[in-house]
N, C-alpha and C positions, 0 to 999 in steps of 0.2 A: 205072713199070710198073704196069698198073692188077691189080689182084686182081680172081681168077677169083669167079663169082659163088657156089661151094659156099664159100669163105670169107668171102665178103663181111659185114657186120652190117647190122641195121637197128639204128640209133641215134634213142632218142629225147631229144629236147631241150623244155622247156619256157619260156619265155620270159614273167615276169611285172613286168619293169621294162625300161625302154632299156638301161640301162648294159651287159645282157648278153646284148645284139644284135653291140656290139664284143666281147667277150669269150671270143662262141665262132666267131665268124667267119674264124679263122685255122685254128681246129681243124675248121670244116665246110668250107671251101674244100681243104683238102689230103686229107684222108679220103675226100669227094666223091668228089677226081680220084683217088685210088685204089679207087675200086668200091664204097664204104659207100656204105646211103642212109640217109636224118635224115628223120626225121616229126617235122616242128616244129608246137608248141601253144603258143597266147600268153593273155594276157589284153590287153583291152584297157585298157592303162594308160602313162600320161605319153605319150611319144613311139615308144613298141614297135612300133607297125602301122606308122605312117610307116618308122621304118628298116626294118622286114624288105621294104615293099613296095620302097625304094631299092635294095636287094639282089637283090631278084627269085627271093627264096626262096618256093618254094610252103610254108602254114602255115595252120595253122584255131585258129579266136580261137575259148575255148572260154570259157566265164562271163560275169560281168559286169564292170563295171567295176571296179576297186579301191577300199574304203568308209575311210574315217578310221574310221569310230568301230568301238573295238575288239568290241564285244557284235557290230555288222551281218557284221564279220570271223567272228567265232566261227562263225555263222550260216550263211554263205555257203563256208567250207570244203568241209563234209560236201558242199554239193550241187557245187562243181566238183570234187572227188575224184570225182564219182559221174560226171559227165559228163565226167571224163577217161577213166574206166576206161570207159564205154561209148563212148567213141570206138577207144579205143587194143586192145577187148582182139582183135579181127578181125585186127586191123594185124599183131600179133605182131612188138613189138620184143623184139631180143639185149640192152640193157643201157640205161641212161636215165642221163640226169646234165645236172647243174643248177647251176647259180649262184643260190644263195638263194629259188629256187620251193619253197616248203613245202608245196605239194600234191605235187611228183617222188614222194619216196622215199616217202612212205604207197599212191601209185597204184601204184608199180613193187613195191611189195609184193605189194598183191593182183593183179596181174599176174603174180608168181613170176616176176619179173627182178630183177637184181643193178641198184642204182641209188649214182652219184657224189653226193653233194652235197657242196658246199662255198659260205662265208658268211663274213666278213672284219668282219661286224656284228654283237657281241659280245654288245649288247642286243636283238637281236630274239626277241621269245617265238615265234612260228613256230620258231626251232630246237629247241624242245624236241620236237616231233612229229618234227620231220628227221632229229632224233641220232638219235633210237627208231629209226627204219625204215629209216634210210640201211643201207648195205652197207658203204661205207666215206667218211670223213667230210675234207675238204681245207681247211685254215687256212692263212694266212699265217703265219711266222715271227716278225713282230712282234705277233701275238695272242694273250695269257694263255692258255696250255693249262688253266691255273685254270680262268677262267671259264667254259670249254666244257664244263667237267668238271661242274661245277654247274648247268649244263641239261639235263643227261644224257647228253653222252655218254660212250660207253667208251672207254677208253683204246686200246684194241686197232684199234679201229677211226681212229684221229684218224692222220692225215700232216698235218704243216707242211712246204710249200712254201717255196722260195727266194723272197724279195722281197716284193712288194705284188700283190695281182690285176689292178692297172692293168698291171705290167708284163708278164702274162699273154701280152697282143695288141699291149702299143705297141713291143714288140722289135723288132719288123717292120719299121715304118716311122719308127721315134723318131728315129733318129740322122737320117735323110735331113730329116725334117720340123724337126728342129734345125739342122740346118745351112741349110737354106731359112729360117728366122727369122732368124739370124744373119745373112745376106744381105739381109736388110729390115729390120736392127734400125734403120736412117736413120728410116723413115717410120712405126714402128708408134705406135699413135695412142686406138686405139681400148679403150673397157673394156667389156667382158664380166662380166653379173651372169646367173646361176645362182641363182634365186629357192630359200625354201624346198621343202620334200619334203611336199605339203600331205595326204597320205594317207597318208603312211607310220605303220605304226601305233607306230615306235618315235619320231617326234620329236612331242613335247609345248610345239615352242617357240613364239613367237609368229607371226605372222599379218602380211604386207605388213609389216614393220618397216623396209624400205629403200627405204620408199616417198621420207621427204621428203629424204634424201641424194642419193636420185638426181634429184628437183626440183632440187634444189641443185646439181648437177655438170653438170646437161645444156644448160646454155648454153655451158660450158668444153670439154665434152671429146665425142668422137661416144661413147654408150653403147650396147649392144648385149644388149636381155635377154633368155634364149633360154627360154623359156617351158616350163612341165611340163603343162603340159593347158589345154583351153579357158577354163576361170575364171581362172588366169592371162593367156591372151589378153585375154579381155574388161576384166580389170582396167588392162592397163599400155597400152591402146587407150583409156584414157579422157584426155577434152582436158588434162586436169593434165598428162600427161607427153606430150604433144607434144614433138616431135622427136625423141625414142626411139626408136629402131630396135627393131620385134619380131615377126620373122619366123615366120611363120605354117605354116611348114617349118622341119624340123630342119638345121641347119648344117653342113658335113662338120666333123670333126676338126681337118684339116688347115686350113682356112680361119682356124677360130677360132686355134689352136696359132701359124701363121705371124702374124697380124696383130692377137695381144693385146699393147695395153702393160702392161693390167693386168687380173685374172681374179679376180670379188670372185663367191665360192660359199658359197649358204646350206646346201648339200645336204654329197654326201660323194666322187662318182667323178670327175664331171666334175673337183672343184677338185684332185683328185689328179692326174689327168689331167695338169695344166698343173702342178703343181707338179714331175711328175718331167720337164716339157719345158723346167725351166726358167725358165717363166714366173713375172713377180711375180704372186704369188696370199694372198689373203688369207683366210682361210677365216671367215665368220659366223656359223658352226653355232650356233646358237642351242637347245643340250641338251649332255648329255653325250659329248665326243669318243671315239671307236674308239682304239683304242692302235694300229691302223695310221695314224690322223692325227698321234697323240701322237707317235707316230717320226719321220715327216715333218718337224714343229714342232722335234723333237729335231734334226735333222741340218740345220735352217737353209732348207728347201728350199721353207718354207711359215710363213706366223704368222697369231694366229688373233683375232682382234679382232671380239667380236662386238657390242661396245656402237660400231660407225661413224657417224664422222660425214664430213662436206666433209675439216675439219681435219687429221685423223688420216691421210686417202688421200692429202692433198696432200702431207704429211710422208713417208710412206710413199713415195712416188714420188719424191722428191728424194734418198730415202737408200737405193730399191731399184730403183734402174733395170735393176740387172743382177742375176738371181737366182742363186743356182747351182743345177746339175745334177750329177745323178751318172749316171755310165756303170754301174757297179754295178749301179743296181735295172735296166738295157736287160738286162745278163749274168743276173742274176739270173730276168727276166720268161723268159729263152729257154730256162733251166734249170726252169724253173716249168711251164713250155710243155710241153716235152717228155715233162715228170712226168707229168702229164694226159693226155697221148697213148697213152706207154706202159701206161698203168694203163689205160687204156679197151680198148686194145688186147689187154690180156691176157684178156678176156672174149671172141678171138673164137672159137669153133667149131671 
């Protein structure tokens, strides 16, 4: 039954990485078709414009592109704050909420709306502007309330959710797109790399480091690297890695999920991603791991080897053909789900 329009929200959403393109897509598809409407703001960064345009979500790319170096960060704040808030303040949204955009809760300030943020990324210094301004602030359960606390935020304001933020959105379709693997585990073949996070201002690790391993594996096995921006294009498009597969579009979920043998990630969502489907997944995070990885690792679901070579994959795949999964973090993602809904929802009018 859809909501009449005197209760309706406008919901604003900001969108400054891929990974939280999936992440609110359950919660704007159902809200939608109950009569809210969403004014989505992006940056353009990694793969975000391609999936919202796959979606067919109207959305205004507000800034520039995402900088590595932390000082051009610092810099470039203040002026997409500024050109958020002169886009949004005519719009008149009811309430804003985000997944790790550190510009939301400062904009929705001077806006005088109530703003969600939540962040599963323990070392990013953009939380400490988020804690300030947020309204109320959404952790996972396996992340240090220490350490949040020691960014600034308040106590008062902190909820831990059930599970992981992947299980946020893979509730949905996890179990079906696991049992569709299961069904093709005869022929699955293929490995899938997830390159470094080359902008992210919290990873300080090295640079193409999976370069000669994958020279090394790709006469054996078909490799599949799903690239985060055009300089990774240009790079894995040079004749060294002939016969590499590197899609110049983003892959659906499900394509990658049903036909990995094996899922080698330098980043943090995607390898989550595959590690709660099940998949063998190796993680390369090349810095300091999130204590939602740490958990992961903890419960067998994922290992994390970031010095790889040929060697160590070919081991790995003789002794982890079959990973396990837990049904847990799917119960948990849908209890996390709803956490987020309800709480959004009590802002309306």
């Amino acid at each position: 039954m859809r909501k009449s329009i005197e209760t309706a929200m406008k919901i604003w959403i900001d969108f400054i990485n891929s990974p939280q393109v999936s992440f609110f897509e359950p919660l704007i598809n159902e809200l939608s078709n109950n009569g809210h409407e969403f004014i989505l703001t992006c940056r353009d960064s990694s793969n975000t414009v391609a999936l919202l345009k796959q979606r067919n979500w109207a959305y205004s790319i507000i800034g520039n592109k995402a900088q590595k170096s932390f000082g051009k960060k610092l810099l470039s704040f203040p002026l997409r704050v500024s050109s958020l808030y002169s886009h949004l303040k005519n719009k008149r949204p009811d309430v804003a909420i985000c997944q790790s955009s550190f510009y939301l809760p400062v904009t929705a300030k001077m806006l005088g709306i109530p703003s969600i943020y939540t962040n599963d990324n323990e070392h990013a210094m953009g939380n400490i502007p988020s804690f300030l301004f947020a309204t109320q602030i959404f952790v996972p359960e396996n992340l240090s309330i220490a350490k949040i606390l020691k960014k600034g935020a308040k106590r008062n304001k902190i909820t831990q959710y059930p599970g992981i933020k992947e299980g946020v959105y893979l509730w949905i379709k996890g179990l079906e797109i696991r049992s569709r693997r299961e069904n093709n585990s005869h022929s699955l073949q293929n490995i899938y790399v997830r390159p470094e996070p080359v902008t992210a201002q919290y990873y300080s690790g090295k640079l193409n480091f999976l370069d000669n391993v994958l020279i090394e594996l790709k006469d054996k096995y078909p490799i599949i690297i799903l690239v985060r921006d055009k300089s990774q294009l240009e790079h894995y498009t040079q004749p060294e890695f002939a016969g590499i597969k590197v899609p110049n579009t983003p892959l659906s979920f499900e394509e990658v999920a049903i036909n990995c043998l094996l899922f080698i990630g330098a980043g943090g969502t995607m390898t989550r991603e595959m590690a709660m489907m099940g998949v063998s997944t190796i993680s390369v995070y090349d810095g300091e791991l999130l204590d939602v990885d740490k958990f992961l690792i903890s419960e067998s679901l994922m290992v994390h080897q970031p010095n790889i070579n040929r060697e160590l994959i070919e081991e790995f795949l003789n002794t982890h053909r079959r990973c396990a999964s837990d049904n847990k973090l799917m119960d948990k993602g849908k209890e996390a789900y709803d956490l987020f809904k309800l709480t959004l929802l009590t802002y309306m009018k």
